[in-house]
Steps between C-alpha positions, in 0.01 A plus 500: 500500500448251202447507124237561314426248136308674254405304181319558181608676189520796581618399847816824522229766462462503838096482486422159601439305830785337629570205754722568767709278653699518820665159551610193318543151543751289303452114349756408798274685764661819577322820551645821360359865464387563113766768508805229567326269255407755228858653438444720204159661402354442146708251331245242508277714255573389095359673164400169418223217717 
């Protein structure tokens, strides 16, 4: 299980290479799984750079 980033402009067509990630580890050392750390699914993407 993990989450895939996809970036580039046209990044939610759903054609490009992604990187997946399965883990996480926080400023303060931690480790987490990408899908505790990545809560909700394409809110990082803007219209704008």
């Amino acid at each position: 299980d993990g989450v895939v980033i996809v970036a580039g402009a046209d990044a939610r067509a759903g054609r490009n290479h992604g990187l997946a990630i399965t883990r996480v580890r926080t400023e303060d050392g931690r480790e987490l799984p990408a899908t505790e750390y990545f809560t909700s699914m394409g809110g990082y993407l803007t219209a704008r750079p």
